[in-house]
Each structure stands twice: as C-alpha cells, then as structure tokens.
N, C-alpha and C positions, 0 to 999 in steps of 0.2 A: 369486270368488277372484281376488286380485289376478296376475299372471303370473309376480311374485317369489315369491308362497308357492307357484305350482304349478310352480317348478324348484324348489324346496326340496322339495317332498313327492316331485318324479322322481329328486331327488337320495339321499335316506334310503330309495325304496323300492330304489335302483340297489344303494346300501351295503347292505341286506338282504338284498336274492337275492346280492349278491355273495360274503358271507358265505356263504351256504349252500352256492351251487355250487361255490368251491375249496374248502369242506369235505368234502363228497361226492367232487370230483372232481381235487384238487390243483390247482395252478396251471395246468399244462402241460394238463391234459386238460379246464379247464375254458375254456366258449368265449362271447365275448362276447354270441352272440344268444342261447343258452342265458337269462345275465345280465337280458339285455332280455328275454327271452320272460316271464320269472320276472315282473320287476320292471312288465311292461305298460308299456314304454318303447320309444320308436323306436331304433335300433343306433346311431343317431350321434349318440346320449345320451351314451356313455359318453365321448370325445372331447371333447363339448363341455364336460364336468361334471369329466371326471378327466385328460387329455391323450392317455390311453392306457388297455390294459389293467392294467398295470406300475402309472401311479399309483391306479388304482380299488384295486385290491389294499394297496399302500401304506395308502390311507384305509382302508380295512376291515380291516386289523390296529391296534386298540385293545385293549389285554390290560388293561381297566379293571377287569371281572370279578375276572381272577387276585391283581392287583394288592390287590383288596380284601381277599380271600380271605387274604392273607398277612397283613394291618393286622388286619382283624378277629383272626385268632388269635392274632397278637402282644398282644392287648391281653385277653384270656383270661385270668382268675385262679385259673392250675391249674399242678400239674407241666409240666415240657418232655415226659415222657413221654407225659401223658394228650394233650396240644398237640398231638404229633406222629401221634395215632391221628386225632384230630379233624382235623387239617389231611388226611391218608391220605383220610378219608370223602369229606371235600368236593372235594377237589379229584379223586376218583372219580366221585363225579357230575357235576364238570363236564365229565369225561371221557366218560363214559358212559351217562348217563341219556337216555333217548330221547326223554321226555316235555319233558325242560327242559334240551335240547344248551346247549353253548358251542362255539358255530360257533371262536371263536377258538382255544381249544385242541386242537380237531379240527382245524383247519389247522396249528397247531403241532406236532401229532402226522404229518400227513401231510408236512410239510417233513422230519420227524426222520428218517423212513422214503426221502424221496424229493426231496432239497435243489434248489432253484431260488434262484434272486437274491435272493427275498426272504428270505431262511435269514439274514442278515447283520441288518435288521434285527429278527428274530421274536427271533434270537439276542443281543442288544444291550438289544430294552426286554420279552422275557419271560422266556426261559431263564435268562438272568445276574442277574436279577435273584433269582429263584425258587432258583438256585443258592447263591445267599449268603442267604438267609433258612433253605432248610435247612441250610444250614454252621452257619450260629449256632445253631439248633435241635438240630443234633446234637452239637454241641460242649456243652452244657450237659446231656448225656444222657452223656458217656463222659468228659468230665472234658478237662484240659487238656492233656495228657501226649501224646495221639495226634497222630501227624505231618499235616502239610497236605494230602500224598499220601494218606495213611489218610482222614481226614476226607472229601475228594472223593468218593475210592474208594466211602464209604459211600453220600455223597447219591448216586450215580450209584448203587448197588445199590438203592434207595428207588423212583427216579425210575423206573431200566429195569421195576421189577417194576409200576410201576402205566402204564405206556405200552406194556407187551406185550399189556396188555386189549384195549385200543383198535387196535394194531396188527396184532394178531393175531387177530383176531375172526371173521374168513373161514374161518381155520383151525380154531379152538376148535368153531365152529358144523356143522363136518364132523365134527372128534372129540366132541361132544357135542350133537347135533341139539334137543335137548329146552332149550340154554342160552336164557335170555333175562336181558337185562338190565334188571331191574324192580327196583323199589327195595331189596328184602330182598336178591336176591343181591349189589347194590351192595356192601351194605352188609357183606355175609359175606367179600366178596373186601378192602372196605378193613380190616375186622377180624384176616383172615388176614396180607395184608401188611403190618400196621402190629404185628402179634404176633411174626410170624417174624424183621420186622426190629429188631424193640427186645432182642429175645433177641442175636438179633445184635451190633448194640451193647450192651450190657450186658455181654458174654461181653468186646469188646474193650477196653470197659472195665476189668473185671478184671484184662485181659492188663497192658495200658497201668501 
C-alpha cells in the first residue's frame, strides 16, 4: 500500500470513530484519544489530518443521509399526508434504530439538547434545511390560509415530538425498563406521531 492510500484509509477511519464518539458523547465530552483509540490511530493524526479537534468535527458533519431522505420522499407519488407519515418513519429510524444509527443526526440531536460552536453550522446545512421541506410539506396538508407563524409553530410540534425519543431515552428506559428500540416499536412510535400530528393539522386546517 502506497503511503498516500494509508493516510487516506487513517483519514476515513479517524471520520468514523469521530462520528460515533460525539454521537455517544457530544462534542464537549468527547476526547481526541478516545477518537484515535476507536480509529487505531496515533493522537497527532488528528492535527495532521484535521488542524484540530473543531475541524475533525466540521469534517464529520455531512447530513448526506438526511439530505436524501428529503429528495427521496419529495419524489414519492402519493398524498402530502401519506409523504409526511413515511418521511415521520424514516427519519425515525435514522434517529433511532440501533442496528443501522446515523451517527449524524445523533450529533444533531445532541447539539439540540446541549449547543457547542458547531450548532451554527449543523443549524445552516441540516436543521434549516429540514425546516423548509417540512414547511412545504405541511403547507400542502392545511391549505394556504395558515400564517408563517402557524406553519413553523407546526413543523417545530413534528420535529419536538420525534427528537424527544432520542433525547429522552435515559428517562423513558427508567419509566419503561422493558422499552427497546427494535424496529416494530420504531415503527409504532413514527405511526403514533405522524397520526396525532395529521389530526392536528387537519383540525387547523379546518380552522384556517
């Protein structure tokens, strides 16, 4: 192996574990030899490869995932309602499924809950993004009448109910010791909020 492909393979395993330790651990709690221990790298990998811990992090936020996740159901040939249970499911499992994490939206989760420097960009190329595709999404579900304030107000009641899984889980697992997050329950919780919330609009629909 030539010495250029074996900084490239220290490079991609450094972005792996990196990924997974500020997802477990947040920015702030997660520490570079942690980083290197994961990735089978010497600690002053990460300097030579990223400048710092700050731009390792930078690199390892790519919301390509999420990003797809939105194209793919935009391009779905069904109701905005049925769209919004189906976007509800998947973007549930990328939240939560154990078997098949997204490191990246588990760091997005953990900035939500507990903001560092990197809040600005996660905030720029994943939440705002994600923001205005459910706005579009729910605007075609309650008609056009509902104010901008209203419409927010919505995706932010969507959003909170499927980010208190993931945030709350330490707690749930006290008040329900038996919970695990296996696909069927997955799938009953994005069911639940994407039922409670279409009732919801629907009703403000009406109003409107």
């Amino acid at each position: 192996m030539t010495r250029g492909a074996a900084s490239e393979q220290t490079r991609e395993r450094l972005l792996s574990a990196a990924r997974e330790v500020f997802s477990e651990f947040g920015f702030q709690g997660a520490t570079v030899r942690e980083i290197c221990r994961r990735a089978e790298a010497n600690v002053a990998a990460v300097n030579y490869h990223f400048g710092s811990k700050d731009g390792l992090l930078a690199e390892a936020l790519h919301f390509e995932s999420l990003r797809m996740l939105q194209e793919s159901n935009a391009k779905v040939d069904a109701s905005p309602e049925v769209r919004l249970g189906l976007f509800i499911r998947d973007f549930m499992h990328m939240l939560l499924d154990e078997k098949n994490p997204s490191s990246q939206c588990r760091i997005m989760a953990r900035e939500l809950a507990d903001p560092t420097p990197a809040l600005d960009k996660i905030v720029r190329e994943a939440i705002a993004p994600l923001h205005d595709f459910l706005a579009k999404l729910v605007r075609e579900i309650v008609g056009g009448k509902v104010s901008e304030a209203e419409l927010h107000r919505c995706v932010h009641s969507i959003l909170g109910q499927c980010s208190y899984y993931r945030q709350s889980h330490p707690v749930l697992r006290r008040l329900h010791p038996d919970l695990s997050y296996d696909g069927k329950e997955i799938d009953d919780i994005a069911r639940h909020i994407a039922d409670f919330s279409l009732n919801g609009l629907k009703y403000l629909g009406r109003q409107a």
